[in-house]
Residue, then its C-alpha position, 0 to 999 in steps of 0.5 A: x848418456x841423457x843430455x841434461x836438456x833432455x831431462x823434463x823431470x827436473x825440479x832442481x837447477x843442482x843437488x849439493x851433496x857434502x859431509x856434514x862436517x861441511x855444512x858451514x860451506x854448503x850453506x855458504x854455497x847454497x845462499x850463493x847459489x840461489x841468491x846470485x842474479x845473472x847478468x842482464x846481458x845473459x839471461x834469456x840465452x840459449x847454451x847446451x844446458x838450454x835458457x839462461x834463467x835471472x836465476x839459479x834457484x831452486x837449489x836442493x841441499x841435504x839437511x837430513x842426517x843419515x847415519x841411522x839409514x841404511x840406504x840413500x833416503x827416498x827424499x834423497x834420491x828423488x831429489x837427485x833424480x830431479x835435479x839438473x846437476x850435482x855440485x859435490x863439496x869436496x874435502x877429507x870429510x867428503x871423501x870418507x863419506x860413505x853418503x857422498x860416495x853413495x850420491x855420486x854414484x846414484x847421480x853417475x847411474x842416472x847418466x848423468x856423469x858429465x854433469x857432476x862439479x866439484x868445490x874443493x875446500x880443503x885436501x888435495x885431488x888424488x892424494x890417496x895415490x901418493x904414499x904417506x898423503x892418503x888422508x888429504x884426498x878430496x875426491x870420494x871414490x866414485x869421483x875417481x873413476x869413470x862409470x861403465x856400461x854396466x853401471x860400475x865403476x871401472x878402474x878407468x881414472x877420471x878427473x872431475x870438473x872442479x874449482x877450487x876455493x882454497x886460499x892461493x888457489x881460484x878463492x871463493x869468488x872465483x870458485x863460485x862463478x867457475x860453478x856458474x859457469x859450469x852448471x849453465x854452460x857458459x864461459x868462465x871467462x865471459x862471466x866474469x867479465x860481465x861480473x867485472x863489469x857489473x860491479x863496476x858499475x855499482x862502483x861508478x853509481x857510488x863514485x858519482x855519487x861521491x862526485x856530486x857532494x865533492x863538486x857540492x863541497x868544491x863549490x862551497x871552497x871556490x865561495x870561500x876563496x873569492x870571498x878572501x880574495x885569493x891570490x893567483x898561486x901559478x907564478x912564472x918562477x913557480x913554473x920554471x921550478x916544477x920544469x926543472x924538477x920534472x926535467x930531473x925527474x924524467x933524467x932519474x927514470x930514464x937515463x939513471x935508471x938504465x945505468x942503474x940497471x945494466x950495473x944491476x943495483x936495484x938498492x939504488x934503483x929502488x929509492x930514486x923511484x921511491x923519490x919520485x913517487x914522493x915527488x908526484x905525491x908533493x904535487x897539489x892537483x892543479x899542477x898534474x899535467x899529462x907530462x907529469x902523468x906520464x911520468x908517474x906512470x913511468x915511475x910506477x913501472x919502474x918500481x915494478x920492474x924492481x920488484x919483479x927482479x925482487x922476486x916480489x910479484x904481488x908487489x909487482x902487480x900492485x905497480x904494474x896495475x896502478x901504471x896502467x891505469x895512468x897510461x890507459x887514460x893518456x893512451x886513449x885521449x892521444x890515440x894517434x900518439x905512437x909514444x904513450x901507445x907504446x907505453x900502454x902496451x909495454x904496462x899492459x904486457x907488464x902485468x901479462x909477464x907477473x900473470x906468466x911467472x904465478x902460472x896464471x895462463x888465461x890471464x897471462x895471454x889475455x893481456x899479451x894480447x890486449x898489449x898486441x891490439x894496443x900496438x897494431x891499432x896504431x901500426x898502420x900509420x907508424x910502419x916505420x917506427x922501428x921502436x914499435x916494431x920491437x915491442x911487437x917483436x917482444x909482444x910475438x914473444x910472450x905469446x909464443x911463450x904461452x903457447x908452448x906452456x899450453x902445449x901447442x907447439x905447431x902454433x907457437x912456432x908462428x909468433x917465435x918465426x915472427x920474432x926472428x924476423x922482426x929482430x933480423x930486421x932491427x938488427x940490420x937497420x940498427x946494429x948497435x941497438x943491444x936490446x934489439x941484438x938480445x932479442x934476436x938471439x932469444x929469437x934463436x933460442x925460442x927455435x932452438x927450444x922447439x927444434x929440441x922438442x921436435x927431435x931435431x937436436x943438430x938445429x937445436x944445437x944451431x939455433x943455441x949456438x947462434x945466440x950463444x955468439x950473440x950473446x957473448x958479442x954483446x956482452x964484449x962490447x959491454x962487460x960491464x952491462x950485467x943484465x947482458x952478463x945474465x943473459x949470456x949465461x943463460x944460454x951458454x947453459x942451456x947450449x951446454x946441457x943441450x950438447x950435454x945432450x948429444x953425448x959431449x959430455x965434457x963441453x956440456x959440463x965446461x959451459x954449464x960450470x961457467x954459466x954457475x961461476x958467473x951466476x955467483x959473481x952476480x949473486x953476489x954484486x946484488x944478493x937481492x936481486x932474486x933473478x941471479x939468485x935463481x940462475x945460480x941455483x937452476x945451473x948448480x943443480x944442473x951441473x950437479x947432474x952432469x957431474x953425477x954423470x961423470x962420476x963425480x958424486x962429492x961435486x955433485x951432492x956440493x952443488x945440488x946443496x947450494x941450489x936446494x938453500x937457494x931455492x927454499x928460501x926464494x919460495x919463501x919468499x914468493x910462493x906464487x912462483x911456479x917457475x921458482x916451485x919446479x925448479x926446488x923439485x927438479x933440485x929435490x930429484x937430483x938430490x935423490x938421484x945423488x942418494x940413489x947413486x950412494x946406495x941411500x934408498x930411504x933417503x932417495x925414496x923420501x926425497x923424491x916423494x917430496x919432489x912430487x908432492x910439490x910436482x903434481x899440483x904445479x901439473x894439475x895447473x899446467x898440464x902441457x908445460x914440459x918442464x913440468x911434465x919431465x920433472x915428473x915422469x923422471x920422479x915418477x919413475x925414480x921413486x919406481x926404481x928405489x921403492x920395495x914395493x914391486x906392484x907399486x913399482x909398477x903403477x908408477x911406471x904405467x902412471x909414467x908412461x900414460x902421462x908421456x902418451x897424453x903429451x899434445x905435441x912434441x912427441x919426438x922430444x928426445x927426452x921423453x923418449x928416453x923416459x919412456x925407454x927407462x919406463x918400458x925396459x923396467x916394465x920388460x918390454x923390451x920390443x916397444x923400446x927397442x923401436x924408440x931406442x932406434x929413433x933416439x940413435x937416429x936423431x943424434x941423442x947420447x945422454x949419459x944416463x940413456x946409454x947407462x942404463x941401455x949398457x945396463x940391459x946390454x943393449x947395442x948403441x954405438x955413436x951415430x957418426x952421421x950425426x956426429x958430423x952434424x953437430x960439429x957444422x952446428x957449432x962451427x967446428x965442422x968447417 
């Protein structure tokens, strides 16, 4: 292809191609384009589409109507010839546009098919493969697939570049600057920061503006006062008064809050933050003093928190952000200060955690690692502070947690071993510290989970049993600590599927039943708090699956229901939550495997291709994520096995199989692996599963419905006693 560098002919920075039904968006665009000013700092550089210009213009955009013509005007497809990119505005009406069609194809046969962006209005991408949703598609045809040598286009699929300006998606501002970004090869991210900046500093011409008639008007009141001979308001009784106060302040956000917590009621919570608040409001300006500062700070990280267990994120942010604030300025006149450093850090990561649980990958990693910098700049002379040691620990993490959502296995790795090293440390230093102790379980956990993946199901069974013991020791020492009561049962489900997993069914199912009824005991001390709610849900419908299993179907169809009530109302009540949206469709498939398993095909056909249509955008936004990934392969290959449609049938089994063979890393996931049997056994390849199925019985995996369906084809798999022994020293029943 020609390198658009290569292009001398080219008159136009980009060609907007659209539905005239769009026009209101391509002029929109067309205004924004041409009349957006490059950042000083950028013009004048160099990128691989050559010399950053001050800018953009000229812009060609298609007024002409052709409905009467028969072919792309001459106008037309100069204007394409001579331009550096085209930028097409993507909606149902774009896609059924012949004209738009026929563009994109002239731009692609140009060799230009690298250079081709995309704006989504309205619709939704690829729709016209989900059955029932074809008139949402957005892309045109010629978007779809890829252009062939012969100036074709192939049944090769291709996923255009694209932003996305719907509402809960990039909104129009962001869209517009990823375009930006795009036609000038430049990084998204940098860009809007020099924008952020930017518009910071028309924010600061104003506020300093607005500082000159306050001093103007300050002067004039100062005037005032000597003139009525004002008397000095500060009295020593009026200082003793507002230290008591913020001494009981500083006792409501601490040692209040804690117990307040561990008993799990936010209610309460809620209106001892909404008091001080109200507090630091009644203050005049002239009492704020760094201690009263932090101590809002506190306040407003509080009040974020709370919402967080709320499941309110938009509300959390709006805290989180407003605290930050606070403790960015106390953090930067006491650099040296370990203390409002590490209240610093601790916002900042706040803030990273709410961009993590909204999918939100850039920004959730941006800020854990601003939060690290924060931490490591003052590390060096506070080696020995072991409370920072800890947040670096919780910092490590966060991170970890990013990179393996993005897929990047091998390096996550790295911050999880961190971690247990870390907490293995504080826990040696200070065994009764709880919080230190949960962490270096979750440590455990983290490598329990990547071991999974690696196909090395006795250490992942090691790793889980080893903070399952922890757990269950912590919440021994307090039972009445529910927040520790949380995060027992949340492991001891995860072990419980995990053996679940290595063909001991039984235990599997014992442990998650005990995760659900200890999920319901906390859902119901505190109905608000939307994190137990989840738990209770996530375990029913797991259970639900076990049970299935088992046999046992009226249990199951019981459990899969609470799970979907609980669900559809937590995405109601926070849309944003990516974590909460699979979650409803993972119940949504287990609900059409229980139809399925009944001989109700239309229902179990119904259910799954709504479990999808919530899957495929959460994919879209985290392609690598495997919880995503296996949720939707499994509907995938559901929806194949209940359809009527033979050639459909197939097509979602091949769709399967290519989206298991994209996976990064972690290839050796025994659960993929299984799919992947389930997916070439139905597609009659038995040879190419046979090699798998063989792995599958070397590492240990007995899930029931693998060892079904391989019974189903009579398929040889006895137990594997090798492993057998592995996984009895794994949980300490081997000894």
């Amino acid at each position: 292809m020609t390198p658009v560098s290569a292009t001398p002919a080219a008159r136009y920075r980009a060609f907007i191609s659209y539905s005239h039904q769009d026009k209101a968006w391509a002029g929109w665009l067309h205004k924004a384009l041409e009349t957006y000013a490059l950042p000083k700092q950028l013009v004048g550089a160099t990128t691989a589409a050559g010399v950053i210009p001050k800018r953009l213009a000229p812009i060609f955009r298609d007024r002409d109507e052709l409905a009467s013509a028969t072919d792309l005007g001459r106008k037309v497809n100069e204007a394409l010839a001579q331009s550096e990119n085209l930028i097409v505005i993507c909606s149902p009406r774009s896609a059924a546009s012949r004209w738009v069609d026929e563009e994109v194809l002239a731009f692609k046969r140009l060799g230009r098919s690298e250079r081709i962006f995309c704006l989504i209005v309205e619709g939704e991408p690829n729709a016209s493969g989900l059955q029932g949703r074809e008139a949402d598609e957005c892309f045109t045809h010629a978007l779809r697939y890829r252009m062939g040598s012969d100036s074709q286009l192939t049944d090769e699929r291709t996923e255009p570049i694209a932003a996305d300006a719907r509402s809960g998606k990039d909104g129009k501002t962001n869209a517009k600057l990823k375009l930006i970004a795009g036609l000038l090869d430049l990084d998204f991210d940098a860009l809007k920061r020099r924008e952020l900046k930017r518009r910071y500093r028309r924010m600061a011409a104003l506020a300093t503006l607005a500082l000159i008639v306050m001093a103007m008007t300050t002067t004039l009141a100062i005037m005032a006062m000597i003139a009525r001979h004002a008397a000095v308001v500060a009295s020593e009784a009026a200082v003793r008064r507002q230290k008591q106060a913020e001494d009981l302040v500083g006792f409501m956000l601490g040692d209040l809050n804690d117990k307040l917590q561990q008993v799990s009621r936010l209610d309460i919570m809620e209106t001892v933050n909404d008091h001080a608040m109200a507090y630091f409001k009644s203050l005049p300006t002239t009492d704020v003093t760094d201690g009263a500062l932090a101590q809002r700070a506190k306040a407003l990280e509080e009040i974020g928190s709370v919402r967080l267990d709320q499941g309110q994120l938009a509300a959390a942010m709006e805290s989180f952000q407003a605290a930050s604030k606070l403790a960015a300025g106390l953090a930067e006149k006491a650099p040296d200060d370990v203390e409002r450093q590490l209240a610093y850090a601790r916002i900042v990561a706040y803030v990273g955690m709410v961009h993590w649980y909204q999918g939100q990958l850039d920004d959730a990693q941006k800020y854990f690692e601003s939060a690290q910098t924060v931490l490591l700049r003052v590390e060096p002379n506070h080696a020995s502070d072991l409370t920072l040691q800890y947040e670096l620990a919780m910092i490590d993490n966060d991170i970890g947690h990013v990179l393996e959502a993005r897929g990047r296995l091998d390096e996550a790795i790295a911050p999880y071993r961190s971690t247990l090293a870390l907490c293995q440390k504080l826990v040696a230093a200070k065994p009764d510290k709880t919080d230190w102790a949960d962490q270096l379980g979750d440590a455990h956990n983290n490598l329990g989970k990547l071991a999974l993946m690696d196909g090395d199901l006795a250490s992942a069974v090691a790793q889980y049993t080893a903070d399952d013991a922890i757990e269950n020791a912590l919440v021994a020492r307090d039972p009445r600590n529910n927040d520790q009561r949380e995060n027992m049962l949340k492991v001891h489900a995860i072990l419980g599927r995990t053996l679940a997993l290595t063909g001991d069914i039984e235990t599997g199912m014992r442990d998650v039943q005990q995760s659900v009824d200890i999920a319901a005991q906390l859902a119901a001390i505190d109905p608000n708090n939307a994190s137990f709610q989840d738990d209770l849900a996530r375990y029913s419908s797991e259970s639900a699956r076990l049970h299935r299993l088992s046999g046992d179907l009226p249990t199951a169809q019981k459990q899969v229901a609470q799970s979907l009530s609980i669900l559809s109302a937590l995405t109601k009540k926070d849309p944003a939550n990516v974590g909460v949206q699979r979650e409803f469709a993972e119940a949504k498939l287990e609900q059409a495997a229980q139809s399925r398993a009944a001989g109700q095909s239309d229902a179990a056909f119904a259910q799954a291709q709504a479990a999808l249509a919530m899957l495929d955008p959460l994919l879209i936004k985290q392609p690598d994520d495997r919880a995503t990934l296996l949720a939707s392969v499994n509907g995938k290959l559901l929806l194949a096995a209940v359809t009527v449609d033979a050639q459909a049938a197939q097509r979602l089994r091949h769709d399967a199989l290519n989206a298991m063979q994209s996976v990064k890393s972690g290839r050796n996931d025994p659960r993929l692996l299984a799919l992947k049997v389930e997916a070439l056994l139905a597609l009659d390849r038995k040879p190419d599963a046979q090699r798998l199925i063989q792995q599958l019985w070397d590492s240990g995996y007995r899930d029931v419905a693998l060892v079904d369906a391989l019974q189903h084809q009579r398929i040889a798999y006895p137990v594997n006693p090798a492993f057998q022994q592995k996984a009895l020293a794994a949980t300490g029943k081997g000894k």
